[in-house]
C-alpha positions as CSV (number, residue, x, y, z in Angstrom):
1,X,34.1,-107.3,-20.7
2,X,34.7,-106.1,-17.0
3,X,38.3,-105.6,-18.5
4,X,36.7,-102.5,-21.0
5,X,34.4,-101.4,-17.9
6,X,37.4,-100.8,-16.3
7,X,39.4,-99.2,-19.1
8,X,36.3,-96.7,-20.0
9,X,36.4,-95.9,-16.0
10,X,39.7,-95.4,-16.1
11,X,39.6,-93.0,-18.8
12,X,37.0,-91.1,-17.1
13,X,39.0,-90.8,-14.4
14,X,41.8,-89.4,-15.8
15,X,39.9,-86.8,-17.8
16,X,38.0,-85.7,-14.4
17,X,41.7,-85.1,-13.2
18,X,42.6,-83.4,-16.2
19,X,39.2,-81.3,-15.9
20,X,40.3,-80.4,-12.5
21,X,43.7,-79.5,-13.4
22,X,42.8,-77.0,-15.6
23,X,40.1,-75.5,-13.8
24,X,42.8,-75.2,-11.5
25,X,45.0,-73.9,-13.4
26,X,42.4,-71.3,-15.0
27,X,40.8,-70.7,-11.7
28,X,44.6,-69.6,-10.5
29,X,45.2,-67.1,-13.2
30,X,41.9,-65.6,-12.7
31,X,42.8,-64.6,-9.1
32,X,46.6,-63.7,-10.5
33,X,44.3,-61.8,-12.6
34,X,42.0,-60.3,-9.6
35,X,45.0,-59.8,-8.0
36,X,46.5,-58.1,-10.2
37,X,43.4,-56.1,-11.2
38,X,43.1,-55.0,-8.0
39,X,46.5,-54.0,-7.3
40,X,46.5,-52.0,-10.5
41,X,43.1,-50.3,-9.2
42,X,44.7,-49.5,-5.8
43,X,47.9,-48.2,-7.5
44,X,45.8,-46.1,-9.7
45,X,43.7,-44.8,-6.4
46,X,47.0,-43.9,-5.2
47,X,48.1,-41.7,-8.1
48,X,44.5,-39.9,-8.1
49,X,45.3,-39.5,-4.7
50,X,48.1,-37.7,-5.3
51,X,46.7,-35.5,-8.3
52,X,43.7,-34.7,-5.6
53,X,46.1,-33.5,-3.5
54,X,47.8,-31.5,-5.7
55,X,44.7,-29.3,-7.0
56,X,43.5,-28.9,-3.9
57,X,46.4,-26.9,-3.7
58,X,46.3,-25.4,-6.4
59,X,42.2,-24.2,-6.1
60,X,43.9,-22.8,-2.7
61,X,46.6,-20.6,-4.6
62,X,43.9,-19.6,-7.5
63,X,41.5,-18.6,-4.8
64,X,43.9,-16.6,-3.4
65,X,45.2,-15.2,-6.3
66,X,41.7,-14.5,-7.3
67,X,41.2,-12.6,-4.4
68,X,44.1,-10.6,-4.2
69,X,43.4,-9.3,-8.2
70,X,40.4,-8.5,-7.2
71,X,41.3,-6.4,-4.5
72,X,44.1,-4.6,-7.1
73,X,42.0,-4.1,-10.1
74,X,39.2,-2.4,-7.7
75,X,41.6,-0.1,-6.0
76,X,43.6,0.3,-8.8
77,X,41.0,1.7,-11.1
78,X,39.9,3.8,-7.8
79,X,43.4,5.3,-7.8
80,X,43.2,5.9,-11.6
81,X,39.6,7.7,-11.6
82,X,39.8,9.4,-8.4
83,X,43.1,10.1,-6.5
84,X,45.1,11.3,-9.1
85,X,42.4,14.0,-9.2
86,X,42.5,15.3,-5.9
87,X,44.2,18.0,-4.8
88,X,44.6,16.8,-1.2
89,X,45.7,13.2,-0.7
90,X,44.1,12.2,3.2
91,X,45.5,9.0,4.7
92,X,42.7,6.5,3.2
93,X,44.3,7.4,0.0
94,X,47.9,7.3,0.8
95,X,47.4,3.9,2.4
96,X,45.6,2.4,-0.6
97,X,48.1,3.8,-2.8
98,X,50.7,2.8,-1.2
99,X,49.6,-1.1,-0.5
100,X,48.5,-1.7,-4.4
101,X,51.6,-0.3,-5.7
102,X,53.7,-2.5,-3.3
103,X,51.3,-5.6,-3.8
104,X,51.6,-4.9,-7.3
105,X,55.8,-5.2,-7.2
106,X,55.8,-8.4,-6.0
107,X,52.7,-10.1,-7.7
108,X,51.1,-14.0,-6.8
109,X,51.7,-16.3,-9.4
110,X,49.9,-19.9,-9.3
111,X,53.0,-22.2,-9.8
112,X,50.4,-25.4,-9.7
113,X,52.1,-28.5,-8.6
114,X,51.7,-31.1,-11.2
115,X,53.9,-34.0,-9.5
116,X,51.3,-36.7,-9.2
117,X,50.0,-35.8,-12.7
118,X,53.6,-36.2,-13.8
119,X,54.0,-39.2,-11.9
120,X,50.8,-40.9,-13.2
121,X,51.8,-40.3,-17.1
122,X,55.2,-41.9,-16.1
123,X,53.7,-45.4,-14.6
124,X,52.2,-45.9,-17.5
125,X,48.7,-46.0,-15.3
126,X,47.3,-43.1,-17.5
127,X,46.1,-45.7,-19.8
128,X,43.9,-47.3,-17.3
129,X,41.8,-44.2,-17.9
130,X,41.9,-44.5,-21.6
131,X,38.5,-43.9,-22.4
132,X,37.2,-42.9,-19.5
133,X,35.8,-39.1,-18.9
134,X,37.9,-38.1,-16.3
135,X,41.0,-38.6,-18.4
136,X,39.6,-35.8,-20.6
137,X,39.1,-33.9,-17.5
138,X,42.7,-34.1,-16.0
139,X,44.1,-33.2,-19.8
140,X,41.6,-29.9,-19.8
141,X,42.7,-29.2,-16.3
142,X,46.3,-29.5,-16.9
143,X,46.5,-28.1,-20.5
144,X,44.8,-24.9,-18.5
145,X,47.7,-25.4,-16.5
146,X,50.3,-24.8,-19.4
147,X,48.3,-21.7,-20.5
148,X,48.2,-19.9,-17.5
149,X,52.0,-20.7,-17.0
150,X,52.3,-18.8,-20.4
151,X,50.3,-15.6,-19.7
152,X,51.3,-15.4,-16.0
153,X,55.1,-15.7,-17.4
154,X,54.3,-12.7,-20.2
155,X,52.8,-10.9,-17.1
156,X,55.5,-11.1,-15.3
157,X,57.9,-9.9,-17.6
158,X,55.6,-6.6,-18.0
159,X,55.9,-6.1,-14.5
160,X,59.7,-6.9,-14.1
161,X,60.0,-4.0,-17.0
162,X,57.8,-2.0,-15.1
163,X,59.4,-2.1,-11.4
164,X,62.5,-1.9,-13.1
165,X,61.7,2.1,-14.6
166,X,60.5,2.4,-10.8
167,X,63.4,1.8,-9.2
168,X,65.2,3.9,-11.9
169,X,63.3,7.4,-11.3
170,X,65.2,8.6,-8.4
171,X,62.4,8.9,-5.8
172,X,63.6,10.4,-2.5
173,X,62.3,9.0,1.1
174,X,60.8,5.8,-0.8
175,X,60.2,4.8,2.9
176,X,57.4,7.3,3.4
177,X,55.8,6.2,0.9
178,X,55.0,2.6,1.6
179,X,55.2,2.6,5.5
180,X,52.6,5.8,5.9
181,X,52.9,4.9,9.9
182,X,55.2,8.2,10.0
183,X,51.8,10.3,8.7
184,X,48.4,8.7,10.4
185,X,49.1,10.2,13.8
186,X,50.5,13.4,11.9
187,X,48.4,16.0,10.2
188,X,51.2,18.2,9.6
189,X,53.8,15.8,7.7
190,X,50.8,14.3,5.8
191,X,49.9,18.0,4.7
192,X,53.9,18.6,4.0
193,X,54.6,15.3,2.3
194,X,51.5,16.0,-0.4
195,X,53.7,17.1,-2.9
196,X,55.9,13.6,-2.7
197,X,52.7,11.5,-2.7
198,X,51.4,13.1,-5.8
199,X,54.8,12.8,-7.9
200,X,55.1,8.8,-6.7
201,X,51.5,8.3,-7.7
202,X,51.2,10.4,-10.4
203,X,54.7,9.4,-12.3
204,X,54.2,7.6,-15.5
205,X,55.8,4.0,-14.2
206,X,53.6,4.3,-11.3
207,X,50.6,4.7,-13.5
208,X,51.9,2.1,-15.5
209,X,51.9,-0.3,-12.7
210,X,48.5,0.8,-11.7
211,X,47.4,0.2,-15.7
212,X,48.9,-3.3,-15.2
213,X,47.2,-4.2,-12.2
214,X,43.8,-3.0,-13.4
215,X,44.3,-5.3,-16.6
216,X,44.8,-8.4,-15.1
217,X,42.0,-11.0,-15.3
218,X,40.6,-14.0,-13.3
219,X,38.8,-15.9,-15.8
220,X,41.5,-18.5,-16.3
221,X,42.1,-18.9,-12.6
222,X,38.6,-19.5,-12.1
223,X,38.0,-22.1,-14.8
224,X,40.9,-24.1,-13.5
225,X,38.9,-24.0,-10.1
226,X,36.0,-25.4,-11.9
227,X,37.8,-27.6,-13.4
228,X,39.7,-28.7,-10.2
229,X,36.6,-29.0,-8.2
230,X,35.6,-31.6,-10.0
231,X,37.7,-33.9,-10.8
232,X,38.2,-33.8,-6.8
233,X,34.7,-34.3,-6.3
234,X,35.3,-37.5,-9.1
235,X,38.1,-39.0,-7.5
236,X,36.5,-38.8,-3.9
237,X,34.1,-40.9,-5.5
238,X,36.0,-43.0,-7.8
239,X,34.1,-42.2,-10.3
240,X,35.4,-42.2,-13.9
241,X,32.5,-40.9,-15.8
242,X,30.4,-38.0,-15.3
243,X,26.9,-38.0,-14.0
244,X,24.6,-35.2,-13.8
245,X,26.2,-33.4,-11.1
246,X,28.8,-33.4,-13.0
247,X,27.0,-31.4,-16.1
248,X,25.7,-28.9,-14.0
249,X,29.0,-28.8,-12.4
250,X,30.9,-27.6,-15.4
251,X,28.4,-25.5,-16.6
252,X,29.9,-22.7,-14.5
253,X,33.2,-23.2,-17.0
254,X,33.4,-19.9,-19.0
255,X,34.4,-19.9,-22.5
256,X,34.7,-16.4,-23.7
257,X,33.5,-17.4,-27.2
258,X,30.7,-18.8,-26.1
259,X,27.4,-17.4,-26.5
260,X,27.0,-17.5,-22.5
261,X,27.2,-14.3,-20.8
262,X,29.8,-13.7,-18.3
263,X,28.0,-13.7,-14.7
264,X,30.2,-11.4,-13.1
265,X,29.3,-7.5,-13.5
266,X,31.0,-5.7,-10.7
267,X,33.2,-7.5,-8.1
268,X,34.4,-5.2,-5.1
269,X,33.3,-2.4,-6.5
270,X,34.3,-2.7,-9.7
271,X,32.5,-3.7,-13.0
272,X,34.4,-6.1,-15.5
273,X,35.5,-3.6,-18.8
274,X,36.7,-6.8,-20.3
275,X,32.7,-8.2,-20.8
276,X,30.7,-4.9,-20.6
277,X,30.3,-1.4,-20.9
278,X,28.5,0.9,-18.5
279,X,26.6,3.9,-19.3
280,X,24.3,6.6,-18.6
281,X,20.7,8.0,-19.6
282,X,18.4,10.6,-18.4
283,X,16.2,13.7,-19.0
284,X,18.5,16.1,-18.9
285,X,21.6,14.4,-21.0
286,X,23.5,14.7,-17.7
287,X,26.9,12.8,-18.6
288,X,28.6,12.2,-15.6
289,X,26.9,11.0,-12.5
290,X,29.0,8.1,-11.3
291,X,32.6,7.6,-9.9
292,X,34.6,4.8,-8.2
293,X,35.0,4.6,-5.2
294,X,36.9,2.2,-2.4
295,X,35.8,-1.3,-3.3
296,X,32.5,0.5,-4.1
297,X,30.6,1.8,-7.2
298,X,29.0,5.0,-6.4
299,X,26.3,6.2,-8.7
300,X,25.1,9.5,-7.8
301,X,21.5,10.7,-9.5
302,X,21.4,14.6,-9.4
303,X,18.8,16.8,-8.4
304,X,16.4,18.1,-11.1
305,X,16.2,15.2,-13.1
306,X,12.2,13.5,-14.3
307,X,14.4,9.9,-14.7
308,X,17.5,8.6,-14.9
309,X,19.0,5.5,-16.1
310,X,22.6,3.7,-15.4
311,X,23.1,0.5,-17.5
312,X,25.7,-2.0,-18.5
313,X,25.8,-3.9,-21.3
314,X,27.7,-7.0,-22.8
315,X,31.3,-5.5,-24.7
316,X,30.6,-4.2,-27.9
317,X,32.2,-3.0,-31.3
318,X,31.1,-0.3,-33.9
319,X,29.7,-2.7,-36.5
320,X,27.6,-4.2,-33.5
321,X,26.2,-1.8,-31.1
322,X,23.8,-4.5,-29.6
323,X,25.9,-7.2,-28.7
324,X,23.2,-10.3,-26.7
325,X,24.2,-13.2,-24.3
326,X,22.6,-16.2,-23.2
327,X,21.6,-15.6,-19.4
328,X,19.0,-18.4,-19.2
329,X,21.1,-20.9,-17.5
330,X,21.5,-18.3,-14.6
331,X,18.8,-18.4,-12.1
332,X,19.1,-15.5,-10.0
333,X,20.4,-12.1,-10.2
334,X,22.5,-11.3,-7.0
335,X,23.3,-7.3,-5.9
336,X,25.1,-6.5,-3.0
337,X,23.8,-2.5,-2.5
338,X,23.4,0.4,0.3
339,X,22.0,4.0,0.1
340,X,23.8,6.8,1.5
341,X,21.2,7.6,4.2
342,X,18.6,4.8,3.8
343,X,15.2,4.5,2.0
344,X,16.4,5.1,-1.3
345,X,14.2,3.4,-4.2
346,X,16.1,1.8,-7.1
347,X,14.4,0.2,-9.8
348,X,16.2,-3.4,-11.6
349,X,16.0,-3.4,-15.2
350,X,17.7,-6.2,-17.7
351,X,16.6,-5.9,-21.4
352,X,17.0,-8.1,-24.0
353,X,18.6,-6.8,-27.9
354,X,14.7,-6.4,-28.6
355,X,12.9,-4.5,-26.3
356,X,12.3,-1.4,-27.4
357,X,14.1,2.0,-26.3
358,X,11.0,3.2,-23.6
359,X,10.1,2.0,-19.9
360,X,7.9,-1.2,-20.8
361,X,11.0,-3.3,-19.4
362,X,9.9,-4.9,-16.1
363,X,11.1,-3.2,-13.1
364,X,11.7,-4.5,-9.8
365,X,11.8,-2.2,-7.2
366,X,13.9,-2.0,-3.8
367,X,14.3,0.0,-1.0
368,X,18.0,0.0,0.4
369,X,19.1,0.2,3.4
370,X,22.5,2.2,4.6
371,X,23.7,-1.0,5.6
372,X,25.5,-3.3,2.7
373,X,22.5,-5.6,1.7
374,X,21.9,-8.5,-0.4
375,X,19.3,-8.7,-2.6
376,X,18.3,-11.9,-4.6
377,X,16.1,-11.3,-7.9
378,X,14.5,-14.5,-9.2
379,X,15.2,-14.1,-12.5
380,X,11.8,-15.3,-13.8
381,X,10.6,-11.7,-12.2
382,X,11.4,-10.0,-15.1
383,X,9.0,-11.2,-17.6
384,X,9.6,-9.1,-20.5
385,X,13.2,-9.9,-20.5
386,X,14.7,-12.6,-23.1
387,X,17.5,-14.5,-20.8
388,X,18.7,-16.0,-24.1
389,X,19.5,-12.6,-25.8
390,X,20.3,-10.2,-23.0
391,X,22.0,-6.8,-23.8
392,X,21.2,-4.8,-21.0
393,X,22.4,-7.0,-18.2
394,X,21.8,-4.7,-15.0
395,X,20.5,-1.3,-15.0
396,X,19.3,1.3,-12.4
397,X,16.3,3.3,-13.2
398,X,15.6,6.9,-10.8
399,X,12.9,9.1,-10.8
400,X,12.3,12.6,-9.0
401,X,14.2,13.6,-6.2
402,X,18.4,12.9,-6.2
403,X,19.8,10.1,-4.3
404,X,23.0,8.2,-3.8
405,X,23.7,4.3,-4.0
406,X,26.5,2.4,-3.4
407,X,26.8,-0.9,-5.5
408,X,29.5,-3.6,-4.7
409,X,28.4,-6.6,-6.2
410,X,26.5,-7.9,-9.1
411,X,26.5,-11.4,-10.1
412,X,24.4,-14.0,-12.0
413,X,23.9,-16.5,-10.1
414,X,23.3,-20.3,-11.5
């Protein structure tokens, strides 16, 4: 009997050990496991890492870009609508001229670094974010990439063609042209050299490249900033998935066949032809009472007049004169205006495709200053307005005496 006691003990024993052993031996793959978890997660950090560093890069260089466009489709279009009409070219315009068409020869391209992208699809480490929401992110970022690669290399060609007929027509004293230091100090050469600045500027290729410059576009450039933002904002975090911020975030991603209006309606001076269409309304069936200007929109509301209106509205075609977008994610409507001597009243119309043709549109008034100014407009101020439908999206409404106004920004602003 103690003999079985013993035996039954012993057995115990040994399966206690063997318990043990391969707890052990669990236990010890589970941290090879941890360990290895955890060196995967820290590799992975270090290729985000790398990809953050890379777009921030790149939002530098679209910014940039952004910027400089900006500045060329302004000026450009204020060569285009005003200087090749005068009859005497003063230095302002020679310089502008001069500096767009020279800009324009040798234009920015993005050239986004995608090494740690690159390098993350060759570890194999991309499928650790299988799943996840940022992977989708990084693909839209990157495919965004590939197609502004494509339109900035069909761009490039056009311009290439372009400087190419320039360098072909057999200008004389080229120098004169783009280093006007010879003519600020000197009335007399400026007033001699007219007849040169007008060929250069007025020549076919140089209003080709002007055409060019006017037609290039920022939309892309600022999606991929969007974009970019984020998934830098997602990787300082380490977060995989999106949270709130992260809707609201990408909300201000612009899809041009999307029913959400475009939020910017003059930049520098400039309105966006590619979204709307500006136009003109008054008493007297006056046509032409507004003009670009340098990085500034001048509308000028003549004399004699019982009201006036200047309008622009979302792009249209013929089959669709009333074309309406959806504003209501916008919260504020942001103008950046001056008068020519100060104390001019402008009233702020929007309209939606159903208000009717009269004055019943709420109007908010403003006195300007003839200092630049920002003005904010709650967007809930204009009550009879349908932010979900709008087809006027800013307009200018004059009555009695004439005024000048200067207008260099108009934005929505979220």
């Amino acid at each position: 009997m103690p003999e079985k006691k013993t035996l039954v003990k012993r057995f115990r024993e040994i399966a206690m050990e063997v318990t043990m052993i391969v707890v052990g031996i669990l236990l010890a793959m589970a941290i090879d496991d941890w360990n290895d978890n955890r060196h995967d997660d820290d590799d992975l950090k270090s290729y985000l890492s790398s990809i953050a560093e890379n777009i921030k890069s790149d939002i530098r260089k679209a910014e940039f870009i952004n910027k400089t466009r900006s500045k060329e489709i302004s000026q450009g279009n204020y060569i285009i609508d005003r200087v090749t009409r005068k009859t005497y070219l003063d230095i302002t315009d020679v310089n502008i001229a001069s500096e767009v068409l020279a800009s324009l020869m040798q234009p920015d391209y993005l050239n986004a670094d995608q090494s740690g992208y690159e390098s993350l699809k060759s570890s194999g480490f991309l499928a650790k974010l299988q799943g996840k929401q940022l992977q989708g992110l990084l693909y839209r970022y990157y495919n965004l990439i590939k197609e502004i690669s494509v339109h900035e290399n069909n761009q490039n060609l056009r311009f290439q063609r372009a400087e190419d007929e320039f360098s072909k027509a057999g200008f004389q004293s080229l120098p004169l042209f783009f280093n006007t230091d010879y003519v600020t100090t000197n009335k007399q050469l400026l007033k001699d050299l007219q007849p040169f600045y007008e060929e250069v500027i007025n020549h076919p290729v140089s209003q080709q490249l002007y055409q060019l410059g006017i037609n290039q576009e920022t939309v892309r450039n600022e999606n991929l900033i969007v974009l970019g933002s984020e998934i830098l904002r997602m990787i300082n975090l380490h977060q995989l998935d999106f949270d709130k911020e992260s809707q609201h975030n990408l909300e201000a991603y612009f899809d041009i066949i999307d029913p959400v209006g475009y939020p910017k309606i003059i930049e520098l001076g400039m309105y966006n032809n590619k979204f709307f269409i500006g136009g003109t309304a008054d008493s007297n069936n006056h046509l032409l009472w507004e003009y670009m200007g340098v990085n500034e929109y001048l509308i000028n509301y003549p004399a004699n007049m019982k009201w006036g209106f200047h309008y622009f509205v979302n792009r249209h075609n013929h089959s669709q004169l009333k074309v309406g977008k959806d504003y209501s994610k916008y919260k504020t409507l942001e103008l950046e205006l001056k008068g020519v001597n100060g104390g001019e009243l402008v009233e702020i119309v929007i309209k939606d495709v159903a208000d009717p043709e009269d004055d019943s549109a709420t109007k908010i008034p403003l006195t300007l200053t003839s200092e630049w100014k920002t003005y904010q407009i709650p967007l809930s101020d204009f009550k009879t307005a349908d932010l979900k439908n709008l087809h006027i999206v800013a307009g200018f409404k004059f009555e009695g005496e004439a005024r000048s106004i200067r207008v260099r920004k108009i934005e929505y602003i979220r």
